[in-house]
N, C-alpha and C positions, 0 to 999 in steps of 0.2 A: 488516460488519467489526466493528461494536460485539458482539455478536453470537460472532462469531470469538474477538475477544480475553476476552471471558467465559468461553467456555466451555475457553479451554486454562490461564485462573488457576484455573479449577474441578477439572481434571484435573490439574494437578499439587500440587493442594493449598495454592498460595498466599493464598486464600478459599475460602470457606466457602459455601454459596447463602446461607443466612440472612442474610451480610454485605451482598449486593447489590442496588441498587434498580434499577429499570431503569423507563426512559421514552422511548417513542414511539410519536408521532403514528398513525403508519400499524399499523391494527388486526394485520395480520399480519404485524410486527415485534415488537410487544409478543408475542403471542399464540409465539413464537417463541423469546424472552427466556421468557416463561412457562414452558414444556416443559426450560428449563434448570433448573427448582427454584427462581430467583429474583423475589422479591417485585415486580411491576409498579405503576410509578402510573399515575394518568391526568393529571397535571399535574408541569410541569418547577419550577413552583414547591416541591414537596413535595422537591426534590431538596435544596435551598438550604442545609441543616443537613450534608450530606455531608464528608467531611473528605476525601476524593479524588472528582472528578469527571469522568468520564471522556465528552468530547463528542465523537461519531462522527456527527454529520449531514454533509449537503451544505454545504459555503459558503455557500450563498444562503441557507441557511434561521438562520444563525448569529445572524443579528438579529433575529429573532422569539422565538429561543430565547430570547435576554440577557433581550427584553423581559419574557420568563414567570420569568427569574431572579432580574431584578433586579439589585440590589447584594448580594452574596455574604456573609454577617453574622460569617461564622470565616476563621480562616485552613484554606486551603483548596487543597490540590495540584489543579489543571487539565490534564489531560492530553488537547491536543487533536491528531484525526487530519484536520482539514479541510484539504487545500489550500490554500493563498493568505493565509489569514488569520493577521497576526502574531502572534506570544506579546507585542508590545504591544499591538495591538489591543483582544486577549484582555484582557491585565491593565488595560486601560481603561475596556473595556467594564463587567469584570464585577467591577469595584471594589479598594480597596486591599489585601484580604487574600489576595488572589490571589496564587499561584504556578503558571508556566505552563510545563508542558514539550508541544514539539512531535511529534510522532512519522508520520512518513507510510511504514505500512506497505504491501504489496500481498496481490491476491490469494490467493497461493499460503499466505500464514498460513491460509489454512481448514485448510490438511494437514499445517501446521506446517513447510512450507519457504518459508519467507517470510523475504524484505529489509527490513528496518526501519533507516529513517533519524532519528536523534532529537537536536533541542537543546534546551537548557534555558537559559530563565531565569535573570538574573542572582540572583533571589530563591531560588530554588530550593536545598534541603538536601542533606547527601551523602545522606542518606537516600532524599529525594526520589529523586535519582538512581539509586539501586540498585531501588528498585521501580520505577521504568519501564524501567529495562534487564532487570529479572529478568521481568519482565510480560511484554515484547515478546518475552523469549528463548524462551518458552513456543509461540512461534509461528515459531520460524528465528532466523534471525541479525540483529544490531542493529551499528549503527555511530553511532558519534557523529559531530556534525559541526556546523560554525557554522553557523545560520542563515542566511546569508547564503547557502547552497546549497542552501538546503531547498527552493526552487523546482524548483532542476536535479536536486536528486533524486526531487524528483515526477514531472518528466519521464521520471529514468534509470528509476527502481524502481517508480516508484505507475503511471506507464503503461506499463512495460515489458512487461510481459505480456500485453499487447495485441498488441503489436508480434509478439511470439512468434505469438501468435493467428492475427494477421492471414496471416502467412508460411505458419502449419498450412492454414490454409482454403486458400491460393491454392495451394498444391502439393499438395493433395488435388486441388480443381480439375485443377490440371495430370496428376494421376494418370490419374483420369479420361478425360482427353482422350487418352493416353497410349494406353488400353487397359485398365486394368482395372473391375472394377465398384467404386460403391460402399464395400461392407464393406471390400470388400480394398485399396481405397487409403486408407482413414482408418486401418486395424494398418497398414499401412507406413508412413506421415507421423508416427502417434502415437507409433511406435516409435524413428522413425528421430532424431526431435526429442530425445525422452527420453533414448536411448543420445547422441546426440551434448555433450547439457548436461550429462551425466553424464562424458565424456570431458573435457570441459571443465573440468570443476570436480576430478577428480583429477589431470590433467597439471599439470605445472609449464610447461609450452609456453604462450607465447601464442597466441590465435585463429588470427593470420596464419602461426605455426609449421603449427598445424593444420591450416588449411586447405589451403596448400600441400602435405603430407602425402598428403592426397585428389587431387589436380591432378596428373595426369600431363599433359607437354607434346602438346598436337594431341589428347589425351583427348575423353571421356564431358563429366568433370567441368568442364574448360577448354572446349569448346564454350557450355556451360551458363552459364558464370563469365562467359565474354566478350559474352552476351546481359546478364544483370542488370548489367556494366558500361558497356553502353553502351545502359544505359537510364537511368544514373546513381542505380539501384537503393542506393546504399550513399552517395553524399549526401547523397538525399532521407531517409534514415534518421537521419543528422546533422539534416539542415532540420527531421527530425520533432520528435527531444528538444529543438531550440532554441525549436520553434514552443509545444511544451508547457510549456517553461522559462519562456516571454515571455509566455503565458497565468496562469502562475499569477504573474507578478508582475499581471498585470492584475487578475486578484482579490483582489488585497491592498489594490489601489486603488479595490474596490468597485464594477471597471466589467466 
């Protein structure tokens, strides 16, 4: 993701590579960052002097990292995409001149159709604000929102496409079983997915307009509908974003 969001400020000209430092751990990460034109370190301490800091690790690793930072010595914009861990945490950790905006983008930012969920800090500039909103615009669409739901948007947006995922693979499976080969059920599930979020996203209709739209009575489609509902298929879809909601408060909690 770090990665990601480098290389769409690089493309539209909001930096420069020469502006950029980049650091991490794992050789073919950095090596990665490198092929972008951006200077690599090999240490998180050489970052310290930075006046935006941009930290894309895992959560777990966020304590190690502090450790190699230290106390931050400028005043210093943090823009972090970790899960769980608060913008107090952050400005705890990583000392008083900290400024901490949150941001939990998803995968689809690779291809610039990406949901990005962002709060900021009470320290935080308008300035501040317009560079993480024009930062993350580079990659899809931004939404602001309190903290306080930055967990449930990790759920809705940062695992959402998983979910998407999951649905591709198991109705490809089902294609399969169906009758077709292979190739030929992964273009129809790939296609069918893409024209349907596409439908979605230009109608003024809600889902369930749509749906029903598809649904002729004692149909194809209602055959179909009345197995995934009485599998309680679209509950467990609910239990899913809550179970991911109630995990990333548990990361904040360190457990």
């Amino acid at each position: 993701m770090g990665s990601a969001i480098i290389r769409g400020m690089l493309a539209t000209g909001r930096v420069q590579a020469d502006q950029v430092v980049a650091f991490d751990p794992a050789p073919e990460c950095g090596a990665q960052a490198s092929r972008l034109g951006v200077r690599v370190v090999n240490a998180a301490a050489e970052l310290v002097d930075a006046s935006t800091l941009l930290v894309a690790v895992k959560p777990h690793r966020f304590g190690d990292l502090a450790t190699q930072l230290t106390t931050l010595r400028q005043p210093t914009l943090v823009i972090s995409v970790m899960a769980g861990i608060t913008i107090e945490t952050i400005a705890t950790t990583l000392g008083p001149h900290t400024r901490v905006a949150r941001v939990m983008p998803n995968t689809p930012a690779r291809i610039g159709a990406g949901m990005s969920t962002v709060a900021f800090g009470a320290s935080c500039t308008a300035d501040d604000r317009d560079l993480v909103v024009g930062m993350f615009e580079t990659l899809g669409l931004v939404h602001r929102i309190n903290e306080s739901l930055m967990d449930a948007a990790t759920a809705v947006c940062g695992s959402g496409p998983a979910y998407v995922f999951h649905l591709a693979e198991h109705m490809m499976r089902g294609a399969r079983e169906a009758g077709f080969d292979a190739e030929t059920a992964d273009l129809l599930v790939r296609q069918t997915i893409l024209g349907a979020a596409e439908l979605l996203r230009q109608s003024s209709e809600d889902p369930a307009t749509l749906r029903r739209a598809v649904t002729s009575p004692s149909g194809t489609t209602a055959a179909a509908l009345a197995v995934l509902d009485a599998a309680g298929a679209g509950d467990a879809l609910v239990r899913a974003i809550t179970a991911a909601r109630d995990r990333g408060r548990e990361l904040s909690k360190g457990s």
